[in-house]
TIKEZA-809670 format. One record per residue: y, z, x of N, C-alpha, C in turn; chain. Coordinates in steps of 0.05 Angstrom, whole numbers, plus 5000, padded with zeros to 4 digits. Each point is the difference from the previous one (the first is absolute). Example, Ala and Ser with C-alpha at 12.3 -4.5 7.8 and 13.67 -1.06 7.14 Angstrom:
# residues 2
<n_yy = 4886 n_zz = 5156 n_xx = 5264 ca_yy = 5024 ca_zz = 5000 ca_xx = 4982 c_yy = 5024 c_zz = 5000 c_xx = 5018 chain = A> .
<n_yy = 5021 n_zz = 4986 n_xx = 4993 ca_yy = 5024 ca_zz = 5001 ca_xx = 5016 c_yy = 5022 c_zz = 5014 c_xx = 4985 chain = A> .
This chain:
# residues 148
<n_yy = 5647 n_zz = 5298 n_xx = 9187 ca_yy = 4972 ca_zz = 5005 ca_xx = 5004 c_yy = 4984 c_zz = 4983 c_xx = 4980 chain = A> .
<n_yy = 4983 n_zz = 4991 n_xx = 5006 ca_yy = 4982 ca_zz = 4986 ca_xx = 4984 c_yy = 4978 c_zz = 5014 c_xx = 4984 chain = A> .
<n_yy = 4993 n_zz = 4988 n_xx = 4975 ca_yy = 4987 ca_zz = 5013 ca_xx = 4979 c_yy = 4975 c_zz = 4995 c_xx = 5013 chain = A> .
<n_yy = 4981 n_zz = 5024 n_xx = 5005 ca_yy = 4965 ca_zz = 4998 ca_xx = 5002 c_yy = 4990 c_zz = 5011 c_xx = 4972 chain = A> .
<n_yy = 4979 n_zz = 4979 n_xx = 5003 ca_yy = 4980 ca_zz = 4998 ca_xx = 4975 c_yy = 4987 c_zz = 5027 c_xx = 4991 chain = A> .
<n_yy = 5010 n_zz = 5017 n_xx = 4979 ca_yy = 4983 ca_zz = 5023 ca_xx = 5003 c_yy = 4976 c_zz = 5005 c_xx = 5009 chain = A> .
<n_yy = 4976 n_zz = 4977 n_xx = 4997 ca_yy = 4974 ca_zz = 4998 ca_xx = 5008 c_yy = 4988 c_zz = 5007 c_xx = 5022 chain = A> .
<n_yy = 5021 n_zz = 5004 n_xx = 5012 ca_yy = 4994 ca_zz = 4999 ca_xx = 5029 c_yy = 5003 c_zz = 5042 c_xx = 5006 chain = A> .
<n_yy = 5015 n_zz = 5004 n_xx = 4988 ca_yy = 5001 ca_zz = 5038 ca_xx = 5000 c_yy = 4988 c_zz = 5008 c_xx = 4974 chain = A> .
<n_yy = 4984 n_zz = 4986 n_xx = 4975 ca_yy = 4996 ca_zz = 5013 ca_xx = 4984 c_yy = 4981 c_zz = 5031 c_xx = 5005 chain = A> .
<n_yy = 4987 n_zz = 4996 n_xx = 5012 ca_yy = 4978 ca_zz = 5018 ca_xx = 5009 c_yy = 5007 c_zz = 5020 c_xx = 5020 chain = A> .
<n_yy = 5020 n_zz = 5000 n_xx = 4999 ca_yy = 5011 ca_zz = 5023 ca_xx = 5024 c_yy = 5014 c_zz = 5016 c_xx = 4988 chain = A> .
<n_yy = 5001 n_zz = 5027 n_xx = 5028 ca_yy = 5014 ca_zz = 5028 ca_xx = 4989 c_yy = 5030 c_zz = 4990 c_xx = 5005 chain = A> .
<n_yy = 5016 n_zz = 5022 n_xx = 4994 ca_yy = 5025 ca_zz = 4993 ca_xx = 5010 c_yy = 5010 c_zz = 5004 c_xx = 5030 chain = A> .
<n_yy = 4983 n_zz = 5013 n_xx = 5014 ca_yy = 5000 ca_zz = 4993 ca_xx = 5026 c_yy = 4995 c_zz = 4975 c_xx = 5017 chain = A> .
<n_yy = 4982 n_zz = 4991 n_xx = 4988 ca_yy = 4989 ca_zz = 4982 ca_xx = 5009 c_yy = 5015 c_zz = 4971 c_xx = 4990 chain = A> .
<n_yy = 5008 n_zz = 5004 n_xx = 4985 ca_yy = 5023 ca_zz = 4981 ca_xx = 4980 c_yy = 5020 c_zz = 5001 c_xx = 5024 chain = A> .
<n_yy = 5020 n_zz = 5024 n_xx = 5006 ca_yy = 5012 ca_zz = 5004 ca_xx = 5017 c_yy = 4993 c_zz = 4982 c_xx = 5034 chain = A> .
<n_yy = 4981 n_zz = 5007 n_xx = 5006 ca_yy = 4992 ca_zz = 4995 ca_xx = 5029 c_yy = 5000 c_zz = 4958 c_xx = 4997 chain = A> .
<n_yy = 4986 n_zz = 4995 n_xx = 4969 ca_yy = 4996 ca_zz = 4975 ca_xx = 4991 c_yy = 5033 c_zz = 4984 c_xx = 5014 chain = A> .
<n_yy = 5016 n_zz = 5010 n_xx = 4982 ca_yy = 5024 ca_zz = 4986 ca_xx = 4992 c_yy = 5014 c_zz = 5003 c_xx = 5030 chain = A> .
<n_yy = 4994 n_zz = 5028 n_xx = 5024 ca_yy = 5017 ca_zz = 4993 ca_xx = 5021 c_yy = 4982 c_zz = 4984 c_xx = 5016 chain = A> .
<n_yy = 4982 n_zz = 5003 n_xx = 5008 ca_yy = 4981 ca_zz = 4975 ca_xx = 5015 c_yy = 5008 c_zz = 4968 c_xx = 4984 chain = A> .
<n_yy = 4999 n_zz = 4996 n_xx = 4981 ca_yy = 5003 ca_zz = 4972 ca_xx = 4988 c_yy = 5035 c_zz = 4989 c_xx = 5007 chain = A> .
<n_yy = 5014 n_zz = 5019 n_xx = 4994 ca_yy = 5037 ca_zz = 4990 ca_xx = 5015 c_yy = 5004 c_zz = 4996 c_xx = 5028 chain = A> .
<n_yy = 4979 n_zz = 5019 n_xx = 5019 ca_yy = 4998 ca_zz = 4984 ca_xx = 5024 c_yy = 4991 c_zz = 4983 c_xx = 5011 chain = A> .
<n_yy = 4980 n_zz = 4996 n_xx = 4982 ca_yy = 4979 ca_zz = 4955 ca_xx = 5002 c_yy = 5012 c_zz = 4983 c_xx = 4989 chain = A> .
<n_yy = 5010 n_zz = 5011 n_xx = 4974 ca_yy = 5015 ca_zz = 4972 ca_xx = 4983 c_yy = 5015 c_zz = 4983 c_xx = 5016 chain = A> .
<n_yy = 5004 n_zz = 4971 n_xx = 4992 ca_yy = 5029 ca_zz = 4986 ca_xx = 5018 c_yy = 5015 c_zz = 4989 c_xx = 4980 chain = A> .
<n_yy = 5028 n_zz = 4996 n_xx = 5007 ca_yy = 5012 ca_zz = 4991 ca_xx = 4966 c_yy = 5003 c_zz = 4963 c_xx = 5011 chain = A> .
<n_yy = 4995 n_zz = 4995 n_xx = 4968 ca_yy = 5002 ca_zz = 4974 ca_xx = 5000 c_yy = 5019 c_zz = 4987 c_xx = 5009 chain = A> .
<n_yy = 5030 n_zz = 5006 n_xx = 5003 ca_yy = 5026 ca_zz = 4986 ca_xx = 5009 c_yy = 4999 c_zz = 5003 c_xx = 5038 chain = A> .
<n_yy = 4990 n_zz = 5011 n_xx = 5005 ca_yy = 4991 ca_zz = 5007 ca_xx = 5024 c_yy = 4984 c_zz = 4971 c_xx = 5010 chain = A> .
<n_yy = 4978 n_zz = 5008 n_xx = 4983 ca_yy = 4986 ca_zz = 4969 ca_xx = 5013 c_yy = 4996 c_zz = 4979 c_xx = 4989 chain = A> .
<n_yy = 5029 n_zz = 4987 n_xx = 4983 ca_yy = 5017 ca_zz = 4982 ca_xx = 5005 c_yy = 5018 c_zz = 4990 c_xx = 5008 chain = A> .
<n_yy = 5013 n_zz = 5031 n_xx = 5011 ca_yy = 5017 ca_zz = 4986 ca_xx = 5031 c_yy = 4993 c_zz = 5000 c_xx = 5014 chain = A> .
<n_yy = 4975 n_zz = 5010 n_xx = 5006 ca_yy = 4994 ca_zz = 4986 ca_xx = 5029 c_yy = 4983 c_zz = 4974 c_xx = 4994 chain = A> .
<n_yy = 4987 n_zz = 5000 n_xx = 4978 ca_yy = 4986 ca_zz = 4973 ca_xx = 5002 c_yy = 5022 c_zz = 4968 c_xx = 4999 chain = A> .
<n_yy = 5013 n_zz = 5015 n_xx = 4984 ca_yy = 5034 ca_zz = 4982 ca_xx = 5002 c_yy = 5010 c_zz = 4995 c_xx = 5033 chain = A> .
<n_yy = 5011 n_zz = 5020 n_xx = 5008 ca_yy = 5011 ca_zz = 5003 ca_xx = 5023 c_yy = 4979 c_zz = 5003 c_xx = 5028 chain = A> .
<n_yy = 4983 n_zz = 5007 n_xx = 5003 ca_yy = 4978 ca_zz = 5001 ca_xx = 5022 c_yy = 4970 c_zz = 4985 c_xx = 4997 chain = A> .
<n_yy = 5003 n_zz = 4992 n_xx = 4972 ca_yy = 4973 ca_zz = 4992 ca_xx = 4994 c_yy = 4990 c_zz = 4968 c_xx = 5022 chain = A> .
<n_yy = 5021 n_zz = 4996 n_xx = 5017 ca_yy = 4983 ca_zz = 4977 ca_xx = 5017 c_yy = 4988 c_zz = 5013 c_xx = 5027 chain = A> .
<n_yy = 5001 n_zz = 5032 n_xx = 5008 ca_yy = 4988 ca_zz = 5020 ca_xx = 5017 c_yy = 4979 c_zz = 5013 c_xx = 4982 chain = A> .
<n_yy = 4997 n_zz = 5000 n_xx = 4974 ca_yy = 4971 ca_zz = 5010 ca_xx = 5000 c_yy = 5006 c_zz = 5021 c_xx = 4983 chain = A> .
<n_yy = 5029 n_zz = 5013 n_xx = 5006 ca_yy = 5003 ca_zz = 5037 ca_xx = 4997 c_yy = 4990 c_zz = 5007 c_xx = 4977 chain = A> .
<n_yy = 5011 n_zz = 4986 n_xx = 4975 ca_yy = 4988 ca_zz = 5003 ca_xx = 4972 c_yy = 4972 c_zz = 5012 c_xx = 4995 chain = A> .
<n_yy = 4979 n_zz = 4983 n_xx = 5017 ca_yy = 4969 ca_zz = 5003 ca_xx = 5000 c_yy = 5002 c_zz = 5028 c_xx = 5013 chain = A> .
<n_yy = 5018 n_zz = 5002 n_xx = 5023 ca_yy = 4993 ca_zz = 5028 ca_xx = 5017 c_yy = 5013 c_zz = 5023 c_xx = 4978 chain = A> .
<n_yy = 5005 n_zz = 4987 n_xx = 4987 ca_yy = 5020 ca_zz = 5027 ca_xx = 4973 c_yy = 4982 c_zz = 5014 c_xx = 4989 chain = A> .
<n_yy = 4984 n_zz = 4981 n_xx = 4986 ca_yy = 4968 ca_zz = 5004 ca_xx = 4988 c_yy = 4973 c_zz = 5003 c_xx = 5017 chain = A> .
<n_yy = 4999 n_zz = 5007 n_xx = 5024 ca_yy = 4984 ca_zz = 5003 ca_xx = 5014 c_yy = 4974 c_zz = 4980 c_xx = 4999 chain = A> .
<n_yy = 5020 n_zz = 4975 n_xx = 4999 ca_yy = 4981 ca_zz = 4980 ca_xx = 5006 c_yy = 4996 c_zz = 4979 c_xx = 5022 chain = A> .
<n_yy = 5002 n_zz = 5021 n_xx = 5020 ca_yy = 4997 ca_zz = 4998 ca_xx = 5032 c_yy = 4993 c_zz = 4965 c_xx = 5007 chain = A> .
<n_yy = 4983 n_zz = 4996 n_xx = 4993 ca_yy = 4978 ca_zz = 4973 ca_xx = 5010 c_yy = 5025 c_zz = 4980 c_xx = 4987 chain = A> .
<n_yy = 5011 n_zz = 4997 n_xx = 4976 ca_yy = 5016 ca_zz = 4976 ca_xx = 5001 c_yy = 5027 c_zz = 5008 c_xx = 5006 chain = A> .
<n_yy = 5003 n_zz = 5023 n_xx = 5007 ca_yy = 5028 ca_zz = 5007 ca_xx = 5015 c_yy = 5007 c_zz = 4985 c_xx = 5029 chain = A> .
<n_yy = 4963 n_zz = 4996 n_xx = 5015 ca_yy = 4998 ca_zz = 4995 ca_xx = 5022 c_yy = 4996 c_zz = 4970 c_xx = 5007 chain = A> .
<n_yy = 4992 n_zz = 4991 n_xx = 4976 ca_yy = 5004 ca_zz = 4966 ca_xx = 4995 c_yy = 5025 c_zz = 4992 c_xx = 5003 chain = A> .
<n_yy = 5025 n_zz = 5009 n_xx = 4981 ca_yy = 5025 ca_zz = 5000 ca_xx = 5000 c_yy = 5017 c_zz = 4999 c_xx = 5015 chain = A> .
<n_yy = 4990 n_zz = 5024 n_xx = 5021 ca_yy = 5009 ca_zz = 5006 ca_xx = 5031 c_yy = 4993 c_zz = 4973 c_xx = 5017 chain = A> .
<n_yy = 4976 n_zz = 4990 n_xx = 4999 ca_yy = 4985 ca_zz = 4973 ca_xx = 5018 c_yy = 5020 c_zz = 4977 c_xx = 4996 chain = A> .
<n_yy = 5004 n_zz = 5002 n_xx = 4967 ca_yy = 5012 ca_zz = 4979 ca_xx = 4997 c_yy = 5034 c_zz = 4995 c_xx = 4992 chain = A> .
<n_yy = 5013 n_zz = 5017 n_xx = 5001 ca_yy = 5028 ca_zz = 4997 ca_xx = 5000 c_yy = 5014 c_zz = 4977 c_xx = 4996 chain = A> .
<n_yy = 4996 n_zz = 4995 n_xx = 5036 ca_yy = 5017 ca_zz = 4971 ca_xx = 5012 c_yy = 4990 c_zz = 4979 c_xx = 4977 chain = A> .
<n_yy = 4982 n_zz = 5003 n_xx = 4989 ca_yy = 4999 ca_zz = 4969 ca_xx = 4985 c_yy = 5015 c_zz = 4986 c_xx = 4968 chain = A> .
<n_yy = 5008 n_zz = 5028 n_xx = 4995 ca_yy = 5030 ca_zz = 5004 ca_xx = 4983 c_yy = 4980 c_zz = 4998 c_xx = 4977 chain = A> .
<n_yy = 4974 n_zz = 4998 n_xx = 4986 ca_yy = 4976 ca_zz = 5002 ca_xx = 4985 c_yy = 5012 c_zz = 5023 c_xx = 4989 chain = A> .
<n_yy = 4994 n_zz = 5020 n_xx = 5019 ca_yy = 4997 ca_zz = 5025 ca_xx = 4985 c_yy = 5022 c_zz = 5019 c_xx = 4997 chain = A> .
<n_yy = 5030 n_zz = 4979 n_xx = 5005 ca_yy = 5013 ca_zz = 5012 ca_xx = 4981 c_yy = 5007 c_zz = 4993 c_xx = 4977 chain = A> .
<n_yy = 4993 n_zz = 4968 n_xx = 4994 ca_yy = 5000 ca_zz = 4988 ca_xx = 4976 c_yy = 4976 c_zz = 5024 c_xx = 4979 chain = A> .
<n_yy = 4979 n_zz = 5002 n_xx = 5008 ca_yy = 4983 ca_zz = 5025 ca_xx = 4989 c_yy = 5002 c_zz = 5021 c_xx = 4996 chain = A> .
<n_yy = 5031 n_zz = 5005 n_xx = 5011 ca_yy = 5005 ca_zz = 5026 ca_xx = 4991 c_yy = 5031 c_zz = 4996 c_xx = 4978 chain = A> .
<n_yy = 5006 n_zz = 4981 n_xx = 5004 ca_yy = 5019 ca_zz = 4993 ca_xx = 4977 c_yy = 4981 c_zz = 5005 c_xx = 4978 chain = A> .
<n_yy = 4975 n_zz = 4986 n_xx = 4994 ca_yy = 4979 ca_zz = 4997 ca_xx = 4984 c_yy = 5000 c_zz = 5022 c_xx = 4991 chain = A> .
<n_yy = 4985 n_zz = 5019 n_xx = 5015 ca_yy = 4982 ca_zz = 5029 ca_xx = 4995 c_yy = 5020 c_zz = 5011 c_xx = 4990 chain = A> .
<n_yy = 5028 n_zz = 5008 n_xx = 5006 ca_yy = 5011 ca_zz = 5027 ca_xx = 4992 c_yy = 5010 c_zz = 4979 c_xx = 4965 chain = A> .
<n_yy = 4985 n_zz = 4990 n_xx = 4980 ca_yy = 5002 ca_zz = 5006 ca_xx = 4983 c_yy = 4967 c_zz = 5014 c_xx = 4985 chain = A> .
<n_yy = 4983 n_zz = 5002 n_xx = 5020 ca_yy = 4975 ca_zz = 5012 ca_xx = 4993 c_yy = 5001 c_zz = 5024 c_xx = 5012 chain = A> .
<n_yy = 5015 n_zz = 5004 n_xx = 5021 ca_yy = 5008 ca_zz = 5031 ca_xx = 5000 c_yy = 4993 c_zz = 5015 c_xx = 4986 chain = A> .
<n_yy = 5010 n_zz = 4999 n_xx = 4969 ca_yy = 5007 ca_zz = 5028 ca_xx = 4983 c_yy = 4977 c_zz = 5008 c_xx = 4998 chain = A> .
<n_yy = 4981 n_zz = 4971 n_xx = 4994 ca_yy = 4975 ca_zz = 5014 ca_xx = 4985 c_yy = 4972 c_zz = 5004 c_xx = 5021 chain = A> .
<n_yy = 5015 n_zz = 4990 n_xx = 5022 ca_yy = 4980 ca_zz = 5019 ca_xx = 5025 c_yy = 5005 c_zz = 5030 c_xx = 5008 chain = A> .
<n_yy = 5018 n_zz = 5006 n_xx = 4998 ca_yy = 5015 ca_zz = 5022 ca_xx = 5003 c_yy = 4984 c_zz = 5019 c_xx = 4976 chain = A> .
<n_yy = 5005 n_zz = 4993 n_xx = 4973 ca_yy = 4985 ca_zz = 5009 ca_xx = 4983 c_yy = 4963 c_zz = 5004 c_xx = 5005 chain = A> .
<n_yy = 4998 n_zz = 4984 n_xx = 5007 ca_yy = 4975 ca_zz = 5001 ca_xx = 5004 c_yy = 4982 c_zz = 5019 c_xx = 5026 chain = A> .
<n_yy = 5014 n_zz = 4992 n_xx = 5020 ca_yy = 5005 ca_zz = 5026 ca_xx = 5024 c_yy = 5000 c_zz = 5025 c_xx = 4978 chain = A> .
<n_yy = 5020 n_zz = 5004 n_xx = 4995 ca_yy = 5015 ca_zz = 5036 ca_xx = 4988 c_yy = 4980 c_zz = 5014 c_xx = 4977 chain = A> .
<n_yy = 4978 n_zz = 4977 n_xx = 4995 ca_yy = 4980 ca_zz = 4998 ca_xx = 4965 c_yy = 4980 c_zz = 5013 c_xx = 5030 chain = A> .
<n_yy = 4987 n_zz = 4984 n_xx = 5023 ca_yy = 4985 ca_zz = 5009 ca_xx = 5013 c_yy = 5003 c_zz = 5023 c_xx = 5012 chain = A> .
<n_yy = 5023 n_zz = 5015 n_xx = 5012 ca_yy = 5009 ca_zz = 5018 ca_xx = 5012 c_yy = 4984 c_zz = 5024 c_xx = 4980 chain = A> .
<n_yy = 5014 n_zz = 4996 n_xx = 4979 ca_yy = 5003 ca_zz = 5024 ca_xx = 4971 c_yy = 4964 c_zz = 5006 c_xx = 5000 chain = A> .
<n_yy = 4991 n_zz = 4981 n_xx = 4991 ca_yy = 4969 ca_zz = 4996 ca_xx = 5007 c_yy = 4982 c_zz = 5016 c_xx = 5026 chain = A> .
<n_yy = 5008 n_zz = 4998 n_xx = 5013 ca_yy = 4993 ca_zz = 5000 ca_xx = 5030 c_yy = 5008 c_zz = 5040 c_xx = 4993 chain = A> .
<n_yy = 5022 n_zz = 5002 n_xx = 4997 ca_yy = 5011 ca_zz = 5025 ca_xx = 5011 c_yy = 4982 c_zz = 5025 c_xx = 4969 chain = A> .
<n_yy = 4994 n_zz = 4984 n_xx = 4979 ca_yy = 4991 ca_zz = 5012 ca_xx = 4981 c_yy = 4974 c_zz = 5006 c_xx = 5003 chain = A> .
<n_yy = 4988 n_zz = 4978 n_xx = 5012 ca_yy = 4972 ca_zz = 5009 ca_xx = 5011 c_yy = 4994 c_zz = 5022 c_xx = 5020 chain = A> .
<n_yy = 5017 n_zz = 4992 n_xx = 5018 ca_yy = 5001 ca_zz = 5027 ca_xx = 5029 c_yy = 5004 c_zz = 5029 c_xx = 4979 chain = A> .
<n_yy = 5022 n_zz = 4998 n_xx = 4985 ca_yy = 5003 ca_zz = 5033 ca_xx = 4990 c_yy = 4980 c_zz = 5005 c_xx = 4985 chain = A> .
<n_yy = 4985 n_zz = 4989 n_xx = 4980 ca_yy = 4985 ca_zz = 5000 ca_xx = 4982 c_yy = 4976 c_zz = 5007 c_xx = 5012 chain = A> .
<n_yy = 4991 n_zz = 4986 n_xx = 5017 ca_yy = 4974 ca_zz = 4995 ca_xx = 5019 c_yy = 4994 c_zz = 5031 c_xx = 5015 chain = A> .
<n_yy = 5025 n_zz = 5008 n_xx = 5016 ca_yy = 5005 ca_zz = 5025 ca_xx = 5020 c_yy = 4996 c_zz = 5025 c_xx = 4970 chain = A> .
<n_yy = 5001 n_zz = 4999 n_xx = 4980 ca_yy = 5006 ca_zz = 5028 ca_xx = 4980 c_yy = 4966 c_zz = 5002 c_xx = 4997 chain = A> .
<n_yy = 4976 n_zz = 4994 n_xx = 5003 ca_yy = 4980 ca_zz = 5003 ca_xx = 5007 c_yy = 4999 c_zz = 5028 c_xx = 5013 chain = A> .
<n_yy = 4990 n_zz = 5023 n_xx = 4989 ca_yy = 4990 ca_zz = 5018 ca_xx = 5013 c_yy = 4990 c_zz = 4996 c_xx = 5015 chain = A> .
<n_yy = 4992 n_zz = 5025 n_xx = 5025 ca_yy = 4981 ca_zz = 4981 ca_xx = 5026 c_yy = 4975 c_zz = 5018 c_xx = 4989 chain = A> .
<n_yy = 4990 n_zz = 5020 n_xx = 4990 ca_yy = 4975 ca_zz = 5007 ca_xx = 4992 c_yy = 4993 c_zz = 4980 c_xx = 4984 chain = A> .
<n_yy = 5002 n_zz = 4983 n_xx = 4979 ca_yy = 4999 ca_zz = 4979 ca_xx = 4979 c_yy = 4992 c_zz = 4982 c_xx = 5020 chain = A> .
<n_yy = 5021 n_zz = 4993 n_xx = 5014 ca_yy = 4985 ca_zz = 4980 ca_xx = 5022 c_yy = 4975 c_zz = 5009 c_xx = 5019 chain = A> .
<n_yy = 5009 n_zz = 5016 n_xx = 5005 ca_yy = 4960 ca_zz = 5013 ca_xx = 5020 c_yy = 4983 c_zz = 4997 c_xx = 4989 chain = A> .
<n_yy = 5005 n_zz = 5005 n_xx = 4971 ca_yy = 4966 ca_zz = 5005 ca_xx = 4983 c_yy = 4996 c_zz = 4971 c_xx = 4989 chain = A> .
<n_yy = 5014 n_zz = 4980 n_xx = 5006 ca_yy = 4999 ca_zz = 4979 ca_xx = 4994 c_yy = 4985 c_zz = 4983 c_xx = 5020 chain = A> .
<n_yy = 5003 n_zz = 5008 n_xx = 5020 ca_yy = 4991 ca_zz = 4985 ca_xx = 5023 c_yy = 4967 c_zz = 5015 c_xx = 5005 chain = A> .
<n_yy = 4983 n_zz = 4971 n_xx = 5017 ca_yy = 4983 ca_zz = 5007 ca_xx = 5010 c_yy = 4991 c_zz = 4989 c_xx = 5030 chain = A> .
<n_yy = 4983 n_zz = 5012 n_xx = 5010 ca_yy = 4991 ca_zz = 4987 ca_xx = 5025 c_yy = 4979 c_zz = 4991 c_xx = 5009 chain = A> .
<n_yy = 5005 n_zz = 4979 n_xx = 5030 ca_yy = 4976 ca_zz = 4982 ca_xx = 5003 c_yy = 4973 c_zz = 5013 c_xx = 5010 chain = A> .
<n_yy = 4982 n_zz = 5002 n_xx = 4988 ca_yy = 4979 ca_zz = 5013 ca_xx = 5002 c_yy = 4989 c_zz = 4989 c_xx = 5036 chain = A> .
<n_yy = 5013 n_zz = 4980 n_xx = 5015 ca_yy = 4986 ca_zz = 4986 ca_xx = 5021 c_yy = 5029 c_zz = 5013 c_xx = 5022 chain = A> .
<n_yy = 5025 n_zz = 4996 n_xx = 4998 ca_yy = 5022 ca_zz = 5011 ca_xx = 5015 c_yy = 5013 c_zz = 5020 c_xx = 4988 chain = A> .
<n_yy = 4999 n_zz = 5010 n_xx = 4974 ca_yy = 5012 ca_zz = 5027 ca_xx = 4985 c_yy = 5028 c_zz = 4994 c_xx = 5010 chain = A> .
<n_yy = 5017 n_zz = 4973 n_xx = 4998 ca_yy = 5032 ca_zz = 4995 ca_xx = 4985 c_yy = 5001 c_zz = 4999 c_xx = 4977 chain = A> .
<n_yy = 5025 n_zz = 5018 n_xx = 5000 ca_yy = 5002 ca_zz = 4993 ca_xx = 4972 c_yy = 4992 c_zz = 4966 c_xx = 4979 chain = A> .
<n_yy = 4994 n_zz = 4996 n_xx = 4974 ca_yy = 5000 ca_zz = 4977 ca_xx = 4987 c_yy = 5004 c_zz = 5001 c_xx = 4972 chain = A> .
<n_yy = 5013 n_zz = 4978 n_xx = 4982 ca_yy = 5006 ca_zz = 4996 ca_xx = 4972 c_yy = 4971 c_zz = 5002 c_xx = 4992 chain = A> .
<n_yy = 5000 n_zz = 5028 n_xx = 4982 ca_yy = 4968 ca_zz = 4993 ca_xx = 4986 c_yy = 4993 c_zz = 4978 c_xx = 4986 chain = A> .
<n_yy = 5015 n_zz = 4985 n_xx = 4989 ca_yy = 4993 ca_zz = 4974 ca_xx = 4993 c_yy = 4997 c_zz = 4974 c_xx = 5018 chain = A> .
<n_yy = 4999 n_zz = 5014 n_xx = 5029 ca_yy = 4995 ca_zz = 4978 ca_xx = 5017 c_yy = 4969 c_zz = 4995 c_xx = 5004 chain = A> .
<n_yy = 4997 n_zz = 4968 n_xx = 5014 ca_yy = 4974 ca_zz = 4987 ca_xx = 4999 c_yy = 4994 c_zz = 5012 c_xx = 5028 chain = A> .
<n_yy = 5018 n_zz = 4992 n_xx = 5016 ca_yy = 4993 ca_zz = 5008 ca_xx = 5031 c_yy = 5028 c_zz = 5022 c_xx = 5005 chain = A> .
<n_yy = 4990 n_zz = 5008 n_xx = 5031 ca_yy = 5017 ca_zz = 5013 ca_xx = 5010 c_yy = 5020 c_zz = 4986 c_xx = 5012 chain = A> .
<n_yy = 5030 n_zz = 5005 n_xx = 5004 ca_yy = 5013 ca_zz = 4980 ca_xx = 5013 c_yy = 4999 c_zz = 5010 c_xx = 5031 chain = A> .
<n_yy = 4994 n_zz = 5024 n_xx = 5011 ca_yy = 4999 ca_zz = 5005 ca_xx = 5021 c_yy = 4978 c_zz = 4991 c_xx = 5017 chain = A> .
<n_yy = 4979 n_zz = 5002 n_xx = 4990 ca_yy = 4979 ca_zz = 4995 ca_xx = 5011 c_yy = 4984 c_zz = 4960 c_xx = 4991 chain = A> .
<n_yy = 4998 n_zz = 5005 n_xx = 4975 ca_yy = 5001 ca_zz = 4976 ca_xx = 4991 c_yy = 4963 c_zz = 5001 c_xx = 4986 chain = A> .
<n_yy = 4986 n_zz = 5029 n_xx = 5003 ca_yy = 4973 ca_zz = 5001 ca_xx = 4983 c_yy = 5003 c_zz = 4993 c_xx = 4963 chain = A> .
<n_yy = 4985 n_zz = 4997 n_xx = 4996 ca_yy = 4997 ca_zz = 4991 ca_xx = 4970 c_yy = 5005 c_zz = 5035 c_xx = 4979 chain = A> .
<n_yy = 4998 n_zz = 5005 n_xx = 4978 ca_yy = 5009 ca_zz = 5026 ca_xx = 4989 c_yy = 4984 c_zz = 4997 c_xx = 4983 chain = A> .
<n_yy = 4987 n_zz = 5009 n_xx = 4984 ca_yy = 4983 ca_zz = 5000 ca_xx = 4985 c_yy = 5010 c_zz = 5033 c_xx = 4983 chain = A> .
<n_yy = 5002 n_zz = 4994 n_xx = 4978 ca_yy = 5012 ca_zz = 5023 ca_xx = 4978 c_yy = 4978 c_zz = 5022 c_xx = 4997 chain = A> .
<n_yy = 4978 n_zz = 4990 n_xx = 4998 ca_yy = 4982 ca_zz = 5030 ca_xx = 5010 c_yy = 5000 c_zz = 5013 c_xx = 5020 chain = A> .
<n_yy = 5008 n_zz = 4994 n_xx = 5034 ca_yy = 5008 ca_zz = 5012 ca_xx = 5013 c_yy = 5032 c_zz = 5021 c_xx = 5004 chain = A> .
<n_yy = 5011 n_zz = 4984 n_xx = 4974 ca_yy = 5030 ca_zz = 5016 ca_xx = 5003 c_yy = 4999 c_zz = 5025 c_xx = 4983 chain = A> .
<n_yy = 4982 n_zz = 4992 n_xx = 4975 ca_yy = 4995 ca_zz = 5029 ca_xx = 4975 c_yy = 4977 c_zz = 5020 c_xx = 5016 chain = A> .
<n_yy = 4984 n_zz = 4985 n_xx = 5026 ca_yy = 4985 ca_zz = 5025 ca_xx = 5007 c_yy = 5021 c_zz = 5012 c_xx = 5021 chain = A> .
<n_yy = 5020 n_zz = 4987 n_xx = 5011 ca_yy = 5013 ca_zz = 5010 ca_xx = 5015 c_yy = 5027 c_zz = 5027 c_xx = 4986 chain = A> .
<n_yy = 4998 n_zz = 4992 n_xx = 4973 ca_yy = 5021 ca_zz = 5013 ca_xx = 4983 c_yy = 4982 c_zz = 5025 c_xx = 4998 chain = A> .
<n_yy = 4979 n_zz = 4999 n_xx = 4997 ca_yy = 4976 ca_zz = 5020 ca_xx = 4991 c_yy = 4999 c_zz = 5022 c_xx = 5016 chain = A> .
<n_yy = 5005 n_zz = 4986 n_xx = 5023 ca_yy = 4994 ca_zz = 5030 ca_xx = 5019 c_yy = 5020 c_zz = 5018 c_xx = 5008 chain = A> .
């Protein structure tokens, strides 16, 4: 298993630490992984499709027959490791925010929010306009709206 940065759970319960660490083992990809295939498949693309990087997976695929892109994958699977790393740094990121983000009470969030005085959707009180509607917001209309 690979070491994650405490930084990324400092701020969490131990539940949530918990829920952290099994969501992050099912995103991670290990690095020996995708250098055999960038080694061994890397003139189909698969490597890129390892890392969910669809668009030059699909270049790869176009271009095969021209024996290019397996020379480029002889290439790549020694940059492997540290894409792989870099993927597994974003994952950790990504999945720290979602848990962190969701532990928001939802009363905390209601009283946080306000609405468009012109369509009454919800809106970020620190918004200029509405995104639903697209009227302008003006902050004295939101504190008279808090008012009542």
């Amino acid at each position: 298993m690979q070491i994650i940065d405490p930084l990324y759970t400092a701020s969490m319960t131990d539940q949530q630490r918990a829920w952290f660490y099994a969501e992050y083992e099912r995103a991670r990809k290990d690095e020996t992984t995708g250098v055999l295939l960038a080694l061994f498949l890397g003139a189909f693309g698969i490597h890129h499709f390892y890392l969910r990087r669809n668009t030059a997976g699909i270049v790869y695929l176009i271009f095969f027959w021209t024996g290019i892109t397996a020379i480029l994958g002889v290439i790549e699977c020694f940059f492997m490791p540290d894409r792989v790393r870099q993927y597994n740094t974003a994952q950790a990121i990504y999945i720290s925010s979602q848990i962190l983000g969701s532990s928001i009470h939802n009363s905390e969030a209601a009283a946080a929010l306000s609405y468009c005085p012109s369509c009454s959707s919800p809106i970020d009180p620190s918004a200029s306009f509405c995104t639903h509607c697209g009227v302008a917001i003006t902050h004295n209309q939101l504190s008279a709206q808090t008012a009542i």
